[in-house]
C-alpha distance (Angstrom), angle and dihedral (degrees) to the residues before:
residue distance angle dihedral
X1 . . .
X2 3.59 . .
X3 3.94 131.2 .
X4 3.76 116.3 -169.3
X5 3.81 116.1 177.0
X6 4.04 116.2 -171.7
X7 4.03 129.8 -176.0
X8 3.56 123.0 -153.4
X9 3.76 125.5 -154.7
X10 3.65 86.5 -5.8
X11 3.70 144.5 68.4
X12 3.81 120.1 -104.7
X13 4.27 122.7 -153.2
X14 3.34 131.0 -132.4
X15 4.44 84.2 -117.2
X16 3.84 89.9 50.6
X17 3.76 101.3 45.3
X18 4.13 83.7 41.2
X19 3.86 94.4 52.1
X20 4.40 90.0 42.2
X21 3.64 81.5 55.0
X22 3.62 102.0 52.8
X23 3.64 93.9 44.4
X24 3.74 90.7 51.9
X25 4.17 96.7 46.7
X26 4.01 83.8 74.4
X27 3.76 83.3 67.9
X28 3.96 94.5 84.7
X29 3.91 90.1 51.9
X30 3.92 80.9 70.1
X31 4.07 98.2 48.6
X32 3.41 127.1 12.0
X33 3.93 92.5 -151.2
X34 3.52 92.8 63.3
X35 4.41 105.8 134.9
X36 3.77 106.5 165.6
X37 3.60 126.0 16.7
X38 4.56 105.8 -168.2
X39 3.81 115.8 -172.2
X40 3.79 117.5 -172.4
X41 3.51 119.4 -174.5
X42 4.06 114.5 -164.6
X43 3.62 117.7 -167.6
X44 3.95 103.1 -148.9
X45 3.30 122.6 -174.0
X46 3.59 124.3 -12.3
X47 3.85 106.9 -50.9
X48 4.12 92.1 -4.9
X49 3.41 111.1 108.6
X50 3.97 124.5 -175.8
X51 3.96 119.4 -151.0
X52 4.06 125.0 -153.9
X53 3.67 131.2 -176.0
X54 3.19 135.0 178.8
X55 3.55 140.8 -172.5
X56 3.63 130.5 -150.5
X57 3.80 110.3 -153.5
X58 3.94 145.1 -171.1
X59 4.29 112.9 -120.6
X60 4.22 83.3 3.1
X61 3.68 133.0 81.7
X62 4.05 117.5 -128.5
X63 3.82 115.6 -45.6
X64 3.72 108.9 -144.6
X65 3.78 131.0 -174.5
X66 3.77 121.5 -178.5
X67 4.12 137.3 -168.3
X68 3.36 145.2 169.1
X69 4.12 134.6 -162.3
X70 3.67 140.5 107.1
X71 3.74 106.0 -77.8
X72 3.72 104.0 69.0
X73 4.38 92.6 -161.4
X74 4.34 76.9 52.6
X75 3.65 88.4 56.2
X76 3.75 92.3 43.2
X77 4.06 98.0 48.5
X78 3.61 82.5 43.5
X79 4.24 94.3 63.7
X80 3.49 87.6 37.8
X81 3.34 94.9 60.3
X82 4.22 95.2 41.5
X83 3.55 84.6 45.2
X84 4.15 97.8 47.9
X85 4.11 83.5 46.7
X86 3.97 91.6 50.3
X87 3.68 95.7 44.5
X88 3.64 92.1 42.3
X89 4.26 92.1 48.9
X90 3.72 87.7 51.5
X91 3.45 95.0 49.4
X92 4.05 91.2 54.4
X93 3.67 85.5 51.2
X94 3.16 95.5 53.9
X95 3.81 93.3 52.6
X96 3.86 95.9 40.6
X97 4.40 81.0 53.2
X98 3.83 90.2 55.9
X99 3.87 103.5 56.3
């Protein structure tokens, strides 16, 4: 699994992109056919930042979860957790298809 983080009109650090990481490598836990996990972090306007990840998926197209504020770790906890409930929804669907 791959884990590709990108800033736009800003510079990320070596901490930030580590920390984005580790929040997204609980992602798998969720689905097992995760592939590709891209997290782009935009920085706005001054002090708005806007938060994209997507999720690159066996028997699924691209999950994507979006958001926008101030606090850019807000934004990022906030994708997460779309993403985790997406991931974890398909997953269930998946079972409940099976039977």
């Amino acid at each position: 699994m791959r884990i590709e983080v990108t800033g736009r009109h800003m510079d990320l650090t070596e901490s930030i992109k580590e920390q984005v990481a580790e929040k997204a490598s609980r992602l798998p836990k969720y689905y097992d056919g995760v592939q590709e996990i891209d997290i782009v972090i935009e920085q706005s306007n001054p002090g708005g930042f806007h938060v994209e990840v997507r999720v690159d998926s066996e028997k699924h197209d691209t999950f994507v979860a979006k958001s926008e504020g101030s606090n850019m770790y807000g934004c990022l906890d906030s994708c997460i957790d779309k993403m985790t409930r997406q991931l974890t929804d398909f997953k269930e669907k998946l079972k409940n298809t099976k039977r």
